[in-house]
N, C-alpha and C positions, 0 to 999 in steps of 0.2 A: 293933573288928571284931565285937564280942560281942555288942554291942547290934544295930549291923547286921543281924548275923545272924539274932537273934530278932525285929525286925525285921520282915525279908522272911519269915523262916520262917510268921508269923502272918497274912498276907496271904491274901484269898481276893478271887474275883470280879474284877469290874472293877477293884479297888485294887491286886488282884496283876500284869493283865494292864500296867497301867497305872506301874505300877514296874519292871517289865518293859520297857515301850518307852522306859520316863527312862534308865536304864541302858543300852538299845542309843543312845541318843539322844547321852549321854555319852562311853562309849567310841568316839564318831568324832572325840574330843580326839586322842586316840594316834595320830589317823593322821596323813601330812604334809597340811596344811603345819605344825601343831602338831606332833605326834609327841609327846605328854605321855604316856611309856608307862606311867610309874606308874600313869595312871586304871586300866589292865589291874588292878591288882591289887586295885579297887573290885569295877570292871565285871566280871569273868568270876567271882571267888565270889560275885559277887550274884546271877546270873543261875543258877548253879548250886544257890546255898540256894532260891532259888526254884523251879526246875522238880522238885528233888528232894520238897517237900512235895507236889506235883500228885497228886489220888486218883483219875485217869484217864489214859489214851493222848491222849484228845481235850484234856483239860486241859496237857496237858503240852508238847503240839504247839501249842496256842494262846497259853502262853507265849512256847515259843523263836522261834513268829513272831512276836507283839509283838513283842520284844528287837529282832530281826531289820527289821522296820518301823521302829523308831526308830534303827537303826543307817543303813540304807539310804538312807530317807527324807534323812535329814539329811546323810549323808555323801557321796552321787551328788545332792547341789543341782546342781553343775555342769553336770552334762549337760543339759539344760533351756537354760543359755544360749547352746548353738550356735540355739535358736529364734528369739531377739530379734535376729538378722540381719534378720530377715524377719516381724515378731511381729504384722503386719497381719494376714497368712496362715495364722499357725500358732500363735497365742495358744491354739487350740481343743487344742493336743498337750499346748501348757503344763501341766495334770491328769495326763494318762498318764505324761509324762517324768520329773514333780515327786514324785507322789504313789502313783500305778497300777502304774508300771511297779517300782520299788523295793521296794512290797510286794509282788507278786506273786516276787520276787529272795528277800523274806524267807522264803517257803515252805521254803529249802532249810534257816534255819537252826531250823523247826519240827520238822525231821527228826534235828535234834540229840538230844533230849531223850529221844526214841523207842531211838535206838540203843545208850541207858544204861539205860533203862530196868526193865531187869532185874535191876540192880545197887544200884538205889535205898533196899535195904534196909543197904548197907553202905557210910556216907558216903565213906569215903576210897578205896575201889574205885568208886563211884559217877561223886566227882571226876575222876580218873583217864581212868573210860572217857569220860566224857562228852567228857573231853577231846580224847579220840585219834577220838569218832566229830566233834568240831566240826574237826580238821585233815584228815579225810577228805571230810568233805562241802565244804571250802573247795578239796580237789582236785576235787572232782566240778564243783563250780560254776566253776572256773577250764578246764574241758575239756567237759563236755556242751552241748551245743544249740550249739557253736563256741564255747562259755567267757566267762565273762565275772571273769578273778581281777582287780577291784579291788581295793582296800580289804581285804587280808590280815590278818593282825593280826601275820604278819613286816615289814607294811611301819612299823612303831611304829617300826622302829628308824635311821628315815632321817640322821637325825642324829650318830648314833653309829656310827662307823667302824668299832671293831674289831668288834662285835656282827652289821655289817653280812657281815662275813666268812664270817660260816656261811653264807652263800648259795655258796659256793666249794665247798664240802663236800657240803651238805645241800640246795642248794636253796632258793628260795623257801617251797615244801611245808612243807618240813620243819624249816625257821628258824621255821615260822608255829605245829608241833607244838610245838618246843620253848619261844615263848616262851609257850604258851597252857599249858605243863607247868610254866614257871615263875612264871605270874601267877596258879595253880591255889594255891603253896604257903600264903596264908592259910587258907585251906578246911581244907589238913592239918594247919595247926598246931594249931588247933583239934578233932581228934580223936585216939585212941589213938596213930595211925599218923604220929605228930609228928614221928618220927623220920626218916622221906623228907623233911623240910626242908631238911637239912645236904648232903643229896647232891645235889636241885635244887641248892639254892646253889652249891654244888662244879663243877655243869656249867656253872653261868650262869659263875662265874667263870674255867672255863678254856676256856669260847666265848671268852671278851673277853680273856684270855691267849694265845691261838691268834690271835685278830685283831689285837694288836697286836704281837705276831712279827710279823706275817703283812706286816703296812703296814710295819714297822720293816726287813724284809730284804727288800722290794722300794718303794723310795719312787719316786714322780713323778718321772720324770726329762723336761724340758723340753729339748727339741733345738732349736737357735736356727738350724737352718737353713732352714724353712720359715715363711712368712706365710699368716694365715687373713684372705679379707674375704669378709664377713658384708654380704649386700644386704638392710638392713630401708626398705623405699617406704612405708613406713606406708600403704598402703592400706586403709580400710574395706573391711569383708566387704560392705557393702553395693553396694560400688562395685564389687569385686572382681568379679563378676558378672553387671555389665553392661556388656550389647550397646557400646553406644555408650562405653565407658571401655575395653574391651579393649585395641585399640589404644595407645592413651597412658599405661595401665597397664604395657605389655610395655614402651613405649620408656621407661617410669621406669627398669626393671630394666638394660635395657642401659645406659643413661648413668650408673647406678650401680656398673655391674661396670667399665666403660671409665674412670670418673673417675681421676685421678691421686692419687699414693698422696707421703706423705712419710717414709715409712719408704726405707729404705738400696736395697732390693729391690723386685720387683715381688710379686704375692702369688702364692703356688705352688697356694691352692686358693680356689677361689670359689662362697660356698653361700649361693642361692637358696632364697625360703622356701616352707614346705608351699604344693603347686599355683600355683604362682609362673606358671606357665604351663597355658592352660585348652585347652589342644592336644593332641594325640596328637603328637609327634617324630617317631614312625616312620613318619605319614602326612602328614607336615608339612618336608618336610626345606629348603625355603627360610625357616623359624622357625631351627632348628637351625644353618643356616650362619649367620644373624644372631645368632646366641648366642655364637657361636664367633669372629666376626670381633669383638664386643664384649670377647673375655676378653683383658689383659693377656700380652705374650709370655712363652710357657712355662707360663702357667697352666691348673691344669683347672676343668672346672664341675663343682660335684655340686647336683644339683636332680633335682626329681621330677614329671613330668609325669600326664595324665591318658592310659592306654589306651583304647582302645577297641576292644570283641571284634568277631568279624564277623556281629555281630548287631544293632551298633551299640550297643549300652549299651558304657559306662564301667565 
């Protein structure tokens, strides 16, 4: 961590900017479908020995949005492939959704470095705040302009159950302050204030003592008096959508809910996938009886149709 340190701390210009975005690039290990939370404890003292050398507000801001640009960039790929449904028409978005739209996302964590910045002169208060201003600005960004909380650096811990528990407590928010308070402790080991390491530790360990009471005095309890069927039509998106497949698309779904079952019972719940239906229900109600006259006796359906206001959008 020493060398790291010195390292990043000696970095200027594009070489700094530019280990900066390796680092946001990195840390989208930690998120699922990986969840490699260890990287945190690369990724978040790198990102902080770096913005702390910045000998401007403008330097310091163009840091945490690199970081930020390599975090986004590479961790929202996904969104981009709702366009290859249709990628004749919409290849031209492919840029904005890929590339544009995620940096411009980075902005927020530019505003990190700004909000410590005061502190700069005293590494382990430094750490610290930087810290609590990157779990605040991840609230801002999960609630402004209508939110957008992906990729928290609470969700690292998707994989680990008791850990997952502090969300019962603390929240999403607040799971994301503490593990970015616990991924902080290389930073302090490394200066006077070394001794804040044993008490982070203390809380990491009695989060994951709280969480495994927590699983231990309420386990999964499985009721074997209901059946679930699951209607997957394997429809392409491509198909999904059109004009002329509507029709023999819905009668997939019905002769899937209607088919016969080998289990002892019939199924007590029946769930249709996202937009399974490209109708309004409420304006539709000969759809609705044929959904109903398809479901197994005693069964209910849970599916989700498209509304439509009286303005006629969806």
């Amino acid at each position: 961590m020493i060398f790291l340190k010195t390292t990043l701390e000696n970095l200027t210009g594009i070489k700094k900017y530019t280990a900066a975005f390796a680092l946001g690039t990195l840390m989208t290990l930690a998120m699922p479908p990986v969840g490699a939370f260890y990287i945190l404890l690369v990724c978040v003292p790198g990102i902080i020995w770096l913005v702390r050398q910045s000998g401007t507000k403008t330097d310091a801001f163009l840091t945490g949005w690199a970081f930020g640009a390599g975090y986004f960039i590479f961790g929202l790929y996904w969104v981009s492939f709702a366009l290859f449904v249709d990628i004749d028409s919409f290849w031209w978005v492919v840029p904005l959704s890929a590339v544009v739209g995620p940096a411009v996302l980075a902005l927020y964590y530019g505003l990190i470095p700004l909000l410590a910045w005061r502190y700069r002169a005293h590494e382990a208060l430094h750490a610290l705040m930087l810290t609590a201003g990157w779990a605040l600005v991840e609230w801002i960004r999960g609630h402004a302009l209508t939110g957008f909380g992906w990729n928290l650096p609470g969700y690292t811990w998707h994989t680990l159950l008791p850990l997952m528990q502090a969300n019962a407590v603390f929240g999403i928010y607040g799971l994301t302050l503490l593990t970015l308070l616990w991924a902080v402790m290389p930073v302090l080991a490394l200066t006077p204030q070394k001794r804040l390491v044993p008490f982070l530790m203390a809380s990491f360990l009695a989060v994951a003592a709280y969480g495994t009471a927590r699983l231990y005095l309420h386990p999964t309890e499985q009721w074997d008096k209901y059946a679930v069927r699951i209607v997957q039509p394997n429809i392409p998106q491509s198909f999904k959508w059109d004009r002329d497949a509507v029709m023999r698309n819905f009668q997939r779904h019905l002769d899937l809910t209607a088919s016969a079952t080998a289990l002892p019972q019939p199924p007590t719940f029946v769930v249709w996938p996202e937009t399974a239906i490209t109708a309004d229900l409420q304006q539709s109600p000969d759809i609705a009886r044929e959904i109903g006259m398809s479901l197994p006796p005693g069964s209910v359906a849970l599916l989700g149709d498209l509304r439509r206001t009286e303005d006629g959008q969806f």
